[in-house]
C-alpha positions in Angstrom: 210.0 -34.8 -18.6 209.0 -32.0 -15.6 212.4 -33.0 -14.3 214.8 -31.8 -16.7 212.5 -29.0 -17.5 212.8 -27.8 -14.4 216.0 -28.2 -13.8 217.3 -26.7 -17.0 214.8 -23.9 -17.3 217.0 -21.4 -15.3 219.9 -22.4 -17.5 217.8 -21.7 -20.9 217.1 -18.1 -18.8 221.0 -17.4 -18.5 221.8 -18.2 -21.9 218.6 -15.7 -22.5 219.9 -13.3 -20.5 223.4 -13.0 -22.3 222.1 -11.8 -25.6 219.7 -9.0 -23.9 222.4 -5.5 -23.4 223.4 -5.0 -20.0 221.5 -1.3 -20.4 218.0 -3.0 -20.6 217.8 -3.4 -16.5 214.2 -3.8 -16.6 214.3 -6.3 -19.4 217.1 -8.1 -17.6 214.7 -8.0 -14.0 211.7 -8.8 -15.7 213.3 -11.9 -17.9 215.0 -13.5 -14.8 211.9 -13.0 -13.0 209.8 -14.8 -15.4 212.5 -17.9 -16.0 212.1 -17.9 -12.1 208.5 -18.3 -11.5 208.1 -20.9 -14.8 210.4 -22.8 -12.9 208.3 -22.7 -9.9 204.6 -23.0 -11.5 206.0 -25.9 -13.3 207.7 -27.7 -9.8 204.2 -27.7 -8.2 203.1 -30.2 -11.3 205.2 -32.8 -9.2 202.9 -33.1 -6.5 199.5 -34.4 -7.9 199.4 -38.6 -7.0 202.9 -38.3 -5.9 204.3 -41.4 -4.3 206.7 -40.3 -1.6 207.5 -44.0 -0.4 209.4 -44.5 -4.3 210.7 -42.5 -6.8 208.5 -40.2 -9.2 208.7 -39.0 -12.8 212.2 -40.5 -13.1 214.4 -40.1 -16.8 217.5 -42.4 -17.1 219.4 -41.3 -20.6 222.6 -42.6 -21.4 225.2 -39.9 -21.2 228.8 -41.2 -21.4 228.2 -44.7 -22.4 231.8 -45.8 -22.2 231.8 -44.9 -18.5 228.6 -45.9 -17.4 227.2 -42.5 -16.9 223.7 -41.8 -17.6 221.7 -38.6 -16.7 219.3 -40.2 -14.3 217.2 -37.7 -12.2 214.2 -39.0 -9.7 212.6 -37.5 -6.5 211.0 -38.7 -3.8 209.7 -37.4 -0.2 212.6 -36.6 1.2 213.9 -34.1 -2.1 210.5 -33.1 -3.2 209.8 -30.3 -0.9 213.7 -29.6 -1.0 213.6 -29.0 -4.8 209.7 -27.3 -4.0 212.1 -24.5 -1.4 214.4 -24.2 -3.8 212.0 -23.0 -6.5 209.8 -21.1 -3.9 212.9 -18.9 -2.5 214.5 -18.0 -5.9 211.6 -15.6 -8.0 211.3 -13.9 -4.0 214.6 -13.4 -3.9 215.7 -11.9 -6.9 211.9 -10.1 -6.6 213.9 -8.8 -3.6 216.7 -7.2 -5.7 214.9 -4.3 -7.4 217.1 -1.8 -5.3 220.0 -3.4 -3.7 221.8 -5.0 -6.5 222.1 -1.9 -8.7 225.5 -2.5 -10.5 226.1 -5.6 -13.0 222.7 -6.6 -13.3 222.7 -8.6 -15.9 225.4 -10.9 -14.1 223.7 -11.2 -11.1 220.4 -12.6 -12.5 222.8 -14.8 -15.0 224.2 -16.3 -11.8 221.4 -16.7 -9.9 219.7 -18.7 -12.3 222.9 -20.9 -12.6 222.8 -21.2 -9.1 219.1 -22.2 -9.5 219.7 -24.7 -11.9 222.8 -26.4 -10.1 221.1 -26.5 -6.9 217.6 -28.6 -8.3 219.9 -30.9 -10.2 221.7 -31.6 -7.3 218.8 -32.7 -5.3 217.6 -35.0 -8.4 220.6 -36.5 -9.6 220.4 -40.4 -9.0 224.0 -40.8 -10.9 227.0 -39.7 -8.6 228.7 -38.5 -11.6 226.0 -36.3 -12.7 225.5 -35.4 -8.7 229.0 -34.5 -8.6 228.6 -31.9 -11.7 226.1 -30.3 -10.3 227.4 -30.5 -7.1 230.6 -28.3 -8.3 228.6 -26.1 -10.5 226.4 -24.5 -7.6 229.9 -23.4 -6.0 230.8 -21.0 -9.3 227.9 -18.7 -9.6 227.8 -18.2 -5.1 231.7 -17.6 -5.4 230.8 -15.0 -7.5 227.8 -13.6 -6.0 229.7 -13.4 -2.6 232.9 -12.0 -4.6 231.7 -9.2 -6.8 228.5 -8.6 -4.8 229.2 -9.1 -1.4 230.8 -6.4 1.5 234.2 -4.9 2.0 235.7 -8.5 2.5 234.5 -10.0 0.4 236.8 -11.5 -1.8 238.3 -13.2 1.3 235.0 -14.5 2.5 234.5 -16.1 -1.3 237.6 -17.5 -1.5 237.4 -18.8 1.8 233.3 -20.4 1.0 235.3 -22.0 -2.0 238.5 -23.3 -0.5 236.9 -24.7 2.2 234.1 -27.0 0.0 236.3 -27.8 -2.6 238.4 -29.6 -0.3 235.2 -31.9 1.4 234.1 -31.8 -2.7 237.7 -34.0 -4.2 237.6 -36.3 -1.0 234.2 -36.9 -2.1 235.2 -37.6 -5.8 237.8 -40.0 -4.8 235.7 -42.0 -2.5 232.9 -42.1 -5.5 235.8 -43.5 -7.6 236.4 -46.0 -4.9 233.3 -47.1 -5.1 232.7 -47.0 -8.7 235.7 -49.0 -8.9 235.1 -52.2 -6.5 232.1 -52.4 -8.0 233.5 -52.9 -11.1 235.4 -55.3 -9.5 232.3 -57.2 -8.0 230.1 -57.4 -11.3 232.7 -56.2 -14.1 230.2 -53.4 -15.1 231.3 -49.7 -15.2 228.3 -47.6 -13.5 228.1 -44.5 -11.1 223.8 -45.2 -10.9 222.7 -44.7 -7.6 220.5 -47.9 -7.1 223.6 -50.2 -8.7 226.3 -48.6 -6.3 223.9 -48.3 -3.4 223.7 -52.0 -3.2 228.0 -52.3 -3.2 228.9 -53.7 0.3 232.0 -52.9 1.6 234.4 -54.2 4.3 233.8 -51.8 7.5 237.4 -50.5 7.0 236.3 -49.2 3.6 233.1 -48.1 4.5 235.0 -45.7 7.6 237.5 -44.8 4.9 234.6 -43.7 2.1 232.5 -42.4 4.7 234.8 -39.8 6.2 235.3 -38.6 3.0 231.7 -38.1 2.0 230.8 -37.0 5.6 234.3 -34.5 5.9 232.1 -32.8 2.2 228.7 -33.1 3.8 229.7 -31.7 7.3 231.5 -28.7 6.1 228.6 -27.9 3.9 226.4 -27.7 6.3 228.4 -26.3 8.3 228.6 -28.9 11.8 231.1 -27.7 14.3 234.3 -27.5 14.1 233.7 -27.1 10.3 231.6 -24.1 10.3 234.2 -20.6 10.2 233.7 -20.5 7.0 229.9 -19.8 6.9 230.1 -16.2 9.3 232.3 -14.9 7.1 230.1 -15.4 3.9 227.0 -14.5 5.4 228.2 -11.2 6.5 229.8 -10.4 2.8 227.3 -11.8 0.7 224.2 -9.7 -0.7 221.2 -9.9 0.9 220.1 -12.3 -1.9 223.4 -14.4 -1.4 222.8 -15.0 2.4 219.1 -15.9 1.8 220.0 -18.8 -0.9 223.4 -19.8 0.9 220.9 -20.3 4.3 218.1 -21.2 3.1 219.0 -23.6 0.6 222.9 -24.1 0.0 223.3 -25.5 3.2 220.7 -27.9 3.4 222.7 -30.4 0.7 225.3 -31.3 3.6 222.1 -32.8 5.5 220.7 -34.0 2.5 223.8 -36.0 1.6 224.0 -37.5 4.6 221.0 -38.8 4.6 220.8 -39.4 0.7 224.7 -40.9 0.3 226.4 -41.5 3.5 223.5 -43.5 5.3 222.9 -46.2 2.6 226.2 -46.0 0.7 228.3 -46.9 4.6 225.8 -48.3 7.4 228.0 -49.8 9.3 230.3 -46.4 9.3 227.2 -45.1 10.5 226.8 -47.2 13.2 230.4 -46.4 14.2 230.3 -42.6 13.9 226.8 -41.8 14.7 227.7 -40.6 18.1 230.6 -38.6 17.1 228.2 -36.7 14.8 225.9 -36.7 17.7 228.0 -35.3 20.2 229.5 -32.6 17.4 225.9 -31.5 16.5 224.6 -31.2 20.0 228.4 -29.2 20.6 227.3 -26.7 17.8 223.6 -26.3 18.8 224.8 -25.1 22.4 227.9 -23.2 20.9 226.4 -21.6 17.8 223.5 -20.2 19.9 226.1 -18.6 23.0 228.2 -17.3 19.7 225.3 -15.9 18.3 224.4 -13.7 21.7 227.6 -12.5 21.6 227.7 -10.8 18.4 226.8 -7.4 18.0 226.3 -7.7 13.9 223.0 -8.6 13.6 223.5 -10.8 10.1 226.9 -12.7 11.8 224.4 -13.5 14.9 221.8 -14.6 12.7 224.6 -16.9 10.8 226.1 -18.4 14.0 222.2 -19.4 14.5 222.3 -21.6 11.8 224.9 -23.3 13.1 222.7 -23.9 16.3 219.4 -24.8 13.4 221.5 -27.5 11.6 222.8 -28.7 14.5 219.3 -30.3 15.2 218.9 -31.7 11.6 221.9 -33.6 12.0 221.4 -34.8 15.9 218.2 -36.5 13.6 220.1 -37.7 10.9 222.5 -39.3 13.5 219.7 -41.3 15.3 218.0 -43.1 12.6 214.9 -43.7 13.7 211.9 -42.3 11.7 210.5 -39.6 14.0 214.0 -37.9 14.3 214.8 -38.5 10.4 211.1 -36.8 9.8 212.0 -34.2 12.0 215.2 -33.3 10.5 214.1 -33.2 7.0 211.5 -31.2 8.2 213.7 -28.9 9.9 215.7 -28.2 6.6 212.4 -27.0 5.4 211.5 -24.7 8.3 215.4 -23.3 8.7 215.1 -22.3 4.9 212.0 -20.3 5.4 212.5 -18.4 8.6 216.5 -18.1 8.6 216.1 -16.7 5.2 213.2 -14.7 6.2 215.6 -12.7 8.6 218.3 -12.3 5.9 215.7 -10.4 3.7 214.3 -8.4 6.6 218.0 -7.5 7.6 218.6 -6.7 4.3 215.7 -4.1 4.8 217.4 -2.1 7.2 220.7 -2.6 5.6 219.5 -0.4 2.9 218.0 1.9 4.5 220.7 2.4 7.4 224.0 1.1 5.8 224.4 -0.5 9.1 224.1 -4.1 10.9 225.2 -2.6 14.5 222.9 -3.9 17.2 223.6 -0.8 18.6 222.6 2.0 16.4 218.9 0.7 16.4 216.4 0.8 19.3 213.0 1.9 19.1 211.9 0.9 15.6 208.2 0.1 16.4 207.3 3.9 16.4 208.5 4.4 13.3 208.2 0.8 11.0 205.1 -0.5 12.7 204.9 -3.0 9.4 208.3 -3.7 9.5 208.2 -5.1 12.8 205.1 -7.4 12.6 206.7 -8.8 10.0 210.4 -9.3 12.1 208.0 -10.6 14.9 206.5 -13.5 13.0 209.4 -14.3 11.7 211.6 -14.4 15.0 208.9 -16.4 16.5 209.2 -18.9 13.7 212.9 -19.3 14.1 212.6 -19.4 18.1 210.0 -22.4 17.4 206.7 -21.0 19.0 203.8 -23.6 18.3 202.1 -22.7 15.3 205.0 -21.6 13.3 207.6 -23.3 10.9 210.4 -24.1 13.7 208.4 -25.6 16.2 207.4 -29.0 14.2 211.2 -30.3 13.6 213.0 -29.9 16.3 210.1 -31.1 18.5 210.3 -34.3 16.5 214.3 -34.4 16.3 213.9 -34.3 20.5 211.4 -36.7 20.9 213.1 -39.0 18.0 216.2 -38.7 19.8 215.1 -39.3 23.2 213.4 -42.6 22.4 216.4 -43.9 20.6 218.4 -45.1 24.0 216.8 -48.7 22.9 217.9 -48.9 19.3 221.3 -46.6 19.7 224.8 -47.4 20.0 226.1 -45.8 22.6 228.9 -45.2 25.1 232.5 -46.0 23.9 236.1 -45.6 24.7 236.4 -41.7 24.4 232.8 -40.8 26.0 229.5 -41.8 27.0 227.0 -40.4 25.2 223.2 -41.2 25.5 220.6 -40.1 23.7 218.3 -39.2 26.5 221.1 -36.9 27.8 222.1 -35.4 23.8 218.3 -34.7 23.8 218.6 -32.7 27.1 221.0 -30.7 25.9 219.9 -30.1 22.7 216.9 -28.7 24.3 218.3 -26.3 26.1 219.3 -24.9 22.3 215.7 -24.3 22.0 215.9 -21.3 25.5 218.8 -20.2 23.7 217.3 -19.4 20.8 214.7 -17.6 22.1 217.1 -15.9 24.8 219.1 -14.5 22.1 216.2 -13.5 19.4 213.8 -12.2 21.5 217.0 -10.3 22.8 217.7 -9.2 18.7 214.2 -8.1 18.8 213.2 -6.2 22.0 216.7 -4.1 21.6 215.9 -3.4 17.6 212.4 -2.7 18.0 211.6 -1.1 21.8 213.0 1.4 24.4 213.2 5.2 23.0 213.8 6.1 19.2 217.4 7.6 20.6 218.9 7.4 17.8 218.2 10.4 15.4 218.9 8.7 12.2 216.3 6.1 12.8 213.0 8.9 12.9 212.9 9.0 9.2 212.8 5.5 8.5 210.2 4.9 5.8 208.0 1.8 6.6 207.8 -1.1 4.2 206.4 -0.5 0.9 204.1 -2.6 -0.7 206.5 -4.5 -3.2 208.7 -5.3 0.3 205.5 -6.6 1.8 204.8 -8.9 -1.0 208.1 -10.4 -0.8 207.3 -10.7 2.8 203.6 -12.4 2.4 204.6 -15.9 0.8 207.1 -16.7 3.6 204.6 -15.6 6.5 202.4 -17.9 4.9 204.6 -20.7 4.9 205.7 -20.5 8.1 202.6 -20.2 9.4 201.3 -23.6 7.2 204.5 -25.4 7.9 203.5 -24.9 11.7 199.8 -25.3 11.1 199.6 -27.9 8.8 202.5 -30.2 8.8 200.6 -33.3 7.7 200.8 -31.7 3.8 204.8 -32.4 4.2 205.2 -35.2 6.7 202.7 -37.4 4.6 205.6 -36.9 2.0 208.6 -37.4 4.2 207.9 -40.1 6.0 207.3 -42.9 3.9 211.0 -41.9 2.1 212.5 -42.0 5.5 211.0 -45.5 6.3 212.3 -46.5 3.1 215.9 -45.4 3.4 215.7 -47.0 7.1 214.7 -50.5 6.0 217.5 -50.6 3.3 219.9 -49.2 5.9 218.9 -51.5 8.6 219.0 -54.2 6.1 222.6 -53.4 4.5 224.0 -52.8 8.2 223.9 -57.2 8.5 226.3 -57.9 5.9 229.2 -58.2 7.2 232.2 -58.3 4.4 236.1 -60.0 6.0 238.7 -57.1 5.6 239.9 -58.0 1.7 237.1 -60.2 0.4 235.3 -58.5 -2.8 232.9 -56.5 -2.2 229.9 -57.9 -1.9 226.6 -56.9 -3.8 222.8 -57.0 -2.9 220.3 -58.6 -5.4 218.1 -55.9 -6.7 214.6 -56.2 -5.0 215.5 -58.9 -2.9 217.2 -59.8 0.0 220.9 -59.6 0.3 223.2 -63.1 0.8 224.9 -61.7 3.9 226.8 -63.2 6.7 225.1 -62.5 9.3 226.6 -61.0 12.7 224.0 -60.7 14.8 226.0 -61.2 18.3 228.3 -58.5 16.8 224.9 -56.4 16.5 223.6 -57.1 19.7 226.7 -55.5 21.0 225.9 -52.5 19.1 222.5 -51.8 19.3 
């Protein structure tokens, strides 16, 4: 039962929150503060004995029974510490708030805990009907977080966030229908379970066809080049809260449903399009981090970086071996804490400053000696200096993709591409990173105090420094320590290898049925293991 508790705790919150008066702003704090950390107290029950190789504490209850849809939630290595971020990041955040959101209070905590709710059941949902709910309600309450909340632009930017993922979103729905359909056609059941539809084999033309829908969904959500002009834009108009959940957390489900959906669902797509994604994640590492040196707005440099970030989790994703797949995953983890990390200290001199001009600072250290240890750890983190969060993932995504030349298809018609020379040039995303943060820091934080309205800077108080302790201390344990996740991760990654390498031998003839696999055992494939050899 801690699954649906958890994720419909923040729910029960909102509904709270509606009957307190809008006046209370305290009350309101306090309550959404309180549904916040229950949430998160209760999420850490999931990890005593936890199996990360299978599915835990899973609930299957019949929902709509004439369609087949049941709420069926489960977790396993590679969502646990997903859904864990999730409920870390939200009681900081809105713990965060106590001065910067100041009108519409009660609103903003109603949709923040909506948010909260839609984003956890997203990660648990083993129905694609129920994924697909929650998948479409954790756009509503950001729309309107970005839209009444955000910048001068900001209704553009929120209509822009929305326009943008509802068009990946319906592509996705359709394909799901697809495939809800031919396997009616294979078994004459009506289902959208994810173990039942998982083991649906499709012809390779179908599988390209339902995989460039799911992928188009996944890839502007997270945002991979050329997909990602969307993302600047809402960064720079959300709250400080907004950009913290949208980078931290929001953005991670486009990596997750790759990995989660498009892997299993299409392997043989996979095979086909793996060095397309390659190539356009490697693209947007080295072109979201020259992007992000050019900017002069400190929050749009620090969102073009997560275009360079993610570009690593997907180069993982794209190689399928385990060390890059561990690596990713754990890079979704390490992005979430240090990229959101920057949005909050950002947000820190936003308030006190009014300003994001890289310009109008210089000198801070004299004046916000706090403030800038804190910036400091955090930059290194994000720059991926051994010992903190960044470091762990993309050093695995490297090495991952760097030993894949045996196992990988590649070269092609349009271009050669070879993971020993994507690796290469992914690395040098890792110098640009630190060329253009330590840059962000040495021009915010040393040189003269010129600029007069910076010598009365108060430093951090207290209640900012305790929002600031938990994520020092995961960064510095995710670099420290990364056994506690990886022990996790990796037998879930193994597991959705072995079912992926296994599904990729069926072949299915162009208009055949589809074909299905027995549950627990091997499939009854035809095999095509000179067409294989080709590949791999």
């Amino acid at each position: 039962m801690i699954l649906p508790l958890i994720t419909f705790l923040p729910l029960v919150g909102a509904l709270l929150l509606m009957l307190i008066p809008r006046e209370e702003e305290s009350i309101l704090r306090g309550t959404a503060l309180f549904f916040t950390l229950a949430t998160f107290v209760i999420s850490l029950g999931l990890l005593p004995d936890f199996d990360g190789a299978n599915f835990s504490h899973v609930i299957d209850w019949t929902w709509i029974e004439a369609l087949g849809v049941h709420f069926h939630l489960g977790v396993d290595g590679i969502s646990l510490w997903l859904v864990l971020l999730t409920t870390f990041l939200m009681p900081i955040v809105l713990f965060s708030t106590g001065t910067s959101i100041t009108k519409k209070v009660r609103e903003f905590a109603i949709a923040m805990l909506v948010l909260e709710s839609g984003m956890i059941g997203t990660f648990l949902a083993l129905d694609l009907f129920v994924f697909y709910v929650f998948w479409e309600i954790m756009l509503i309450p950001m729309y309107f977080i970005i839209g009444i909340w955000g910048g001068d632009r900001r209704v553009y930017a929120s209509i822009k966030f929305v326009l943008y993922t509802m068009v990946g979103s319906l592509l996705m729905l359709v394909a799901i229908i697809y495939i809800y359909v031919r396997h009616h056609d294979a078994s004459n059941t009506w289902t959208f379970d994810y173990f039942t539809l998982s083991r649906v084999v499709l012809s390779t033309r179908e599988q390209m066809y339902c995989f460039l829908a799911f992928g188009l969904a996944f890839a502007i959500k997270v945002p991979l080049f050329p997909f990602h002009t969307w993302l600047p834009d809402a960064h720079v108009e959300a709250p400080t809260a907004g950009s913290v959940i949208l980078a931290a957390v929001l953005l991670k489900f486009g990596t997750y449903g790759l990995l989660r959906f498009a892997m299993p669902f299409f392997p043989r797509a996979m095979v086909e399009m793996a060095p397309y994604l390659a190539i356009a994640s490697v693209i947007g590492i080295v072109y979201g981090s020259l992007v992000a040196f050019a900017q002069t707005d400190i929050k749009k440099m620090i969102a073009y970086s997560s275009v360079a970030h993610l570009g690593f989790v997907v180069l993982g994703l794209s190689m399928w071996n385990a060390k890059a797949i561990d690596g990713a995953v754990y890079q979704m983890l390490a992005h979430g804490i240090s990229t959101g990390g920057l949005f909050l200290a950002i947000g820190v001199i936003y308030e006190r400053r009014h300003t994001r001009r890289l310009e109008e600072f210089g000198g801070l250290m004299a004046v916000m000696p706090r403030y800038t240890a804190v910036f400091m750890i955090i930059t290194l983190a994000s720059v991926g200096l051994p010992g903190l969060s960044g470091f762990v993932g993309e050093f695995l995504v490297l090495v991952g993709t760097f030993g894949a030349y045996k196992t990988w298809p590649h070269g092609g018609p349009i271009f050669y591409a070879h993971p020993k020379i994507l690796a290469v040039v992914a690395a040098t995303g890792v110098i640009l990173s630190a060329v253009y943060m330590l840059y962000l820091f040495q021009k915010m934080f040393f040189g003269p105090l010129s600029n007069p309205r910076n010598r009365g800077l108060k430093d951090l108080s207290n209640r900012e420094l305790a929002v600031f302790a938990p994520m020092l201390l995961m960064a510095f344990w995710l670099g420290l320590y990364p056994s506690t996740f990886l022990s996790a991760i990796d037998p879930a990654v193994r597991r959705t290898i072995a079912e992926f390498q296994h599904k990729v031998m069926i072949k299915v003839p162009e208009g055949e049925k589809a074909r299905l696999m027995p549950e627990g055992g091997g499939p009854e494939p035809v095999k095509h293991k000179e067409e294989l050899d080709d590949k791999f």
